[in-house]
C-alpha positions as CSV (number, residue, x, y, z in Angstrom):
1,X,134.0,35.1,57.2
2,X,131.4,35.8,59.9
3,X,128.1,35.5,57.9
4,X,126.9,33.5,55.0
5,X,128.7,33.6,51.8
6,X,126.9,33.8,48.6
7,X,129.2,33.9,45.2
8,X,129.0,35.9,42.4
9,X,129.8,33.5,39.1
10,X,129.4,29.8,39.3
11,X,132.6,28.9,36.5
12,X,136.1,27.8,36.7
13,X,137.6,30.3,39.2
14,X,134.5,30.1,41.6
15,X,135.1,26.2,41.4
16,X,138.1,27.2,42.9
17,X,137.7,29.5,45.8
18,X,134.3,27.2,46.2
19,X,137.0,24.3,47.2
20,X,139.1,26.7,49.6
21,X,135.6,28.5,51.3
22,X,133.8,25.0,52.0
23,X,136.6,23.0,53.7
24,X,137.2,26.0,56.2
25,X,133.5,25.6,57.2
26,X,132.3,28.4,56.2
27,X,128.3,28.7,55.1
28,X,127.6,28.7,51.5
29,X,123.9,29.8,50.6
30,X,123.2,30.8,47.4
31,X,125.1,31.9,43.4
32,X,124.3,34.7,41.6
33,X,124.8,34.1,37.9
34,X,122.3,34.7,34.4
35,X,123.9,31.1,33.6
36,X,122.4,28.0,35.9
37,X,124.7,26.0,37.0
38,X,124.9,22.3,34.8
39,X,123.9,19.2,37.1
40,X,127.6,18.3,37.4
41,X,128.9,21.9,38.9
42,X,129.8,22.1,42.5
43,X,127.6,25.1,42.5
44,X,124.2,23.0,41.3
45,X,123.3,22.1,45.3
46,X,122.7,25.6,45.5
47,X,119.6,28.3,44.9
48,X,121.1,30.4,41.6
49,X,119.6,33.7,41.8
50,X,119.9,36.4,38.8
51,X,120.9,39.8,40.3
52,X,117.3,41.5,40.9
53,X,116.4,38.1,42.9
54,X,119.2,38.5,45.0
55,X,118.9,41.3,46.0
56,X,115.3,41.1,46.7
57,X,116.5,37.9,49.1
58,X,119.4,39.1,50.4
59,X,119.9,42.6,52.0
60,X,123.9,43.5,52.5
61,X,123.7,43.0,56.2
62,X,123.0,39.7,55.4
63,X,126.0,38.1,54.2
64,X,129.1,38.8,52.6
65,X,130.0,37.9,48.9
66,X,133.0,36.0,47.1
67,X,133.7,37.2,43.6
68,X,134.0,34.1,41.7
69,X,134.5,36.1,38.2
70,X,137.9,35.4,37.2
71,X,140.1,38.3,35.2
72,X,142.0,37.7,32.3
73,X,143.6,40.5,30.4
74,X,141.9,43.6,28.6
75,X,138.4,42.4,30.2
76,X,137.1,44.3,33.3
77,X,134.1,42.7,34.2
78,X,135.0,41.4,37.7
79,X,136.2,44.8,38.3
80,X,132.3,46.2,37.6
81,X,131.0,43.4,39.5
82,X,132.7,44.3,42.5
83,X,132.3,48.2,42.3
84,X,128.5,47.6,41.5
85,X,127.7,45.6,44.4
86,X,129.9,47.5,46.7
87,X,128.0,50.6,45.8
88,X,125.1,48.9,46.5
89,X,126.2,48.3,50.0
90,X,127.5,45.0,50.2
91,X,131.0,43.2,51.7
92,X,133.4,41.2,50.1
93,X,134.9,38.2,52.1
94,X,138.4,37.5,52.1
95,X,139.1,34.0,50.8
96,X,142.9,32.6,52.1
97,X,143.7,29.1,51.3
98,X,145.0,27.4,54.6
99,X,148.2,26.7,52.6
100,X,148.7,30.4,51.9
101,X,151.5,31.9,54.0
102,X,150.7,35.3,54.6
103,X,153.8,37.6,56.8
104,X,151.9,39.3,59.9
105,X,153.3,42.5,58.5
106,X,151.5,42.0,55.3
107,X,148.5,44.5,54.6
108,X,145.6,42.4,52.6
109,X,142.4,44.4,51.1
110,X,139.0,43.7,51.3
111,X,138.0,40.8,49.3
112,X,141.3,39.6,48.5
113,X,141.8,35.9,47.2
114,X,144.9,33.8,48.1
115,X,144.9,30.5,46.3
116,X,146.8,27.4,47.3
117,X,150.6,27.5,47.8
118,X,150.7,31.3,47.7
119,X,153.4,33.2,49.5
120,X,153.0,36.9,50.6
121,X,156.2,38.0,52.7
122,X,157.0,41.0,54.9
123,X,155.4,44.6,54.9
124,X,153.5,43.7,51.2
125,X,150.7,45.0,50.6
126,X,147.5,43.8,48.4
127,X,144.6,45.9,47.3
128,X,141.2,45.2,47.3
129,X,139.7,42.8,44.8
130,X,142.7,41.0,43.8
131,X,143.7,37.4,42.9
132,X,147.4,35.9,44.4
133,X,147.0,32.4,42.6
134,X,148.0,29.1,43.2
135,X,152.0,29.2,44.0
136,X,152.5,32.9,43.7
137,X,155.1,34.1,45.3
138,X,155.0,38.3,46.4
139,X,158.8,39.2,48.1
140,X,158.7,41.4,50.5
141,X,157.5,45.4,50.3
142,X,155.8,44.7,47.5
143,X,152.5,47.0,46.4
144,X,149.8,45.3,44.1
145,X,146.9,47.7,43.6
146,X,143.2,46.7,42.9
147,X,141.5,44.3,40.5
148,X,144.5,42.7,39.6
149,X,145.3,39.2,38.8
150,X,149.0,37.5,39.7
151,X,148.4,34.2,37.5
152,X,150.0,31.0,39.1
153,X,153.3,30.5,39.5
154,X,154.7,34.1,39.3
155,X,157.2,35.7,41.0
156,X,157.0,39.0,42.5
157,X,160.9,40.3,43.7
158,X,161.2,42.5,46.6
159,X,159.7,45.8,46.0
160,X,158.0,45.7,43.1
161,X,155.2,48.6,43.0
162,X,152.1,47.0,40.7
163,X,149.4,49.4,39.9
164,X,145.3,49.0,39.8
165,X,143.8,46.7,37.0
166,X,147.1,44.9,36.2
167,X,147.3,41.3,35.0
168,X,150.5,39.1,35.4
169,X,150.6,36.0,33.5
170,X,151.5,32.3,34.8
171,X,155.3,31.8,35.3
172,X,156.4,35.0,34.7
173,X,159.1,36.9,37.1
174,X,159.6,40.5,38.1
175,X,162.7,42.0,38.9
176,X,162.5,43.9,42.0
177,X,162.3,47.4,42.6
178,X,160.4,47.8,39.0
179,X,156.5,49.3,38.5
180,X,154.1,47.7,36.4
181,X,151.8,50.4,35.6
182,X,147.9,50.8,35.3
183,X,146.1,48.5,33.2
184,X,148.9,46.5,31.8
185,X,149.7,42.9,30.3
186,X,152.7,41.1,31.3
187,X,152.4,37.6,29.0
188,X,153.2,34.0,30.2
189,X,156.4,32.8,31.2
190,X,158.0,36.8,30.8
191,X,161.1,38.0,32.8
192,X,160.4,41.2,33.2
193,X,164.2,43.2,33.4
194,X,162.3,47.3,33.2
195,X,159.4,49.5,34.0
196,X,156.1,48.5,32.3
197,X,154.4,51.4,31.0
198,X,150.6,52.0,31.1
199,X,148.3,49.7,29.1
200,X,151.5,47.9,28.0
201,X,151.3,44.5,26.8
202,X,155.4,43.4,27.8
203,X,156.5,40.1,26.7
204,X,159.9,38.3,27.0
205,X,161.0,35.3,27.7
């Protein structure tokens, strides 16, 4: 992160990447949320701007942005967010948890968020916008697409082709060599033995 980091959402999962971004160092200047942070929130030392504010204050050659909207399934704000204020010109930091191990083969998009514990092995491959969370675990040759979320704790075999806008739940385990198409669900805890379709919600455990 070369330049001053200013996040979009001040919630839960901004808490989060807020605890991996400020113990690397890295300068924190501002939020940009219609909510204002509560006294106790991490985020309440900092200048909350709503979005014409900010970007009156800050041009996009002036720092880069961490999306701190989180994704749960069949909503697609963060995807907007992002696409809005890329369009608008700005840059999305990368934010990777020292305790990430990332393969030097590995391909990561822009603004892609590694969470602690997480585990991305040889010649996989991450698009932009996405979210590995804490103890994920993406086997090698893998191919996650945009905007998606891997919820903590899953398991990603070897080859595994996931598409744009996916969401995989906590704990759940893919075989390898399967696709998880566009815009699907695969619930908590699943083990998932086939090919999701798209807009599929699979569950089984």
């Amino acid at each position: 992160m070369s330049k001053p980091i200013v996040f979009l959402g001040n919630g839960g999962h901004a808490s989060v990447l807020y605890d991996v971004v400020s113990k690397q160092g890295t300068d924190i200047v501002a939020t940009v949320s219609e909510k204002t942070p509560q006294s106790d929130s991490l985020f309440s030392q900092f200048e909350n701007y709503n979005d014409d504010g900010f970007r009156f204050e800050f041009k996009p050659n002036d720092v880069e942005l961490v999306n701190g909207i989180g994704f749960m399934p069949f909503t697609d704000i963060r995807q907007r967010i992002y696409q809005k204020y890329k369009n608008l010109g700005y840059k999305f930091a990368s934010v990777i948890d020292n305790s990430s191990t990332v393969s030097p083969s590995a391909k990561l998009g822009e603004g892609v968020q590694l969470l602690m514990g997480s585990i991305v092995q040889a010649n996989a491959k991450l698009g932009d916008n996405s979210i590995v969370n804490t103890g994920v675990i993406v086997e090698h040759d893998c191919n996650i697409g945009n905007h998606c979320h891997l919820a903590p704790r899953s398991l990603l075999c070897g080859h595994v082709d996931i598409q744009d806008n996916v969401f995989i739940g906590a704990g759940s385990t893919i075989k390898n060599n399967l696709l998880i198409a566009e815009s699907s669900v695969v619930g908590m805890g699943s083990k998932v033995l086939r090919n999701v379709a798209q807009s599929e919600v699979y569950f089984n455990n």
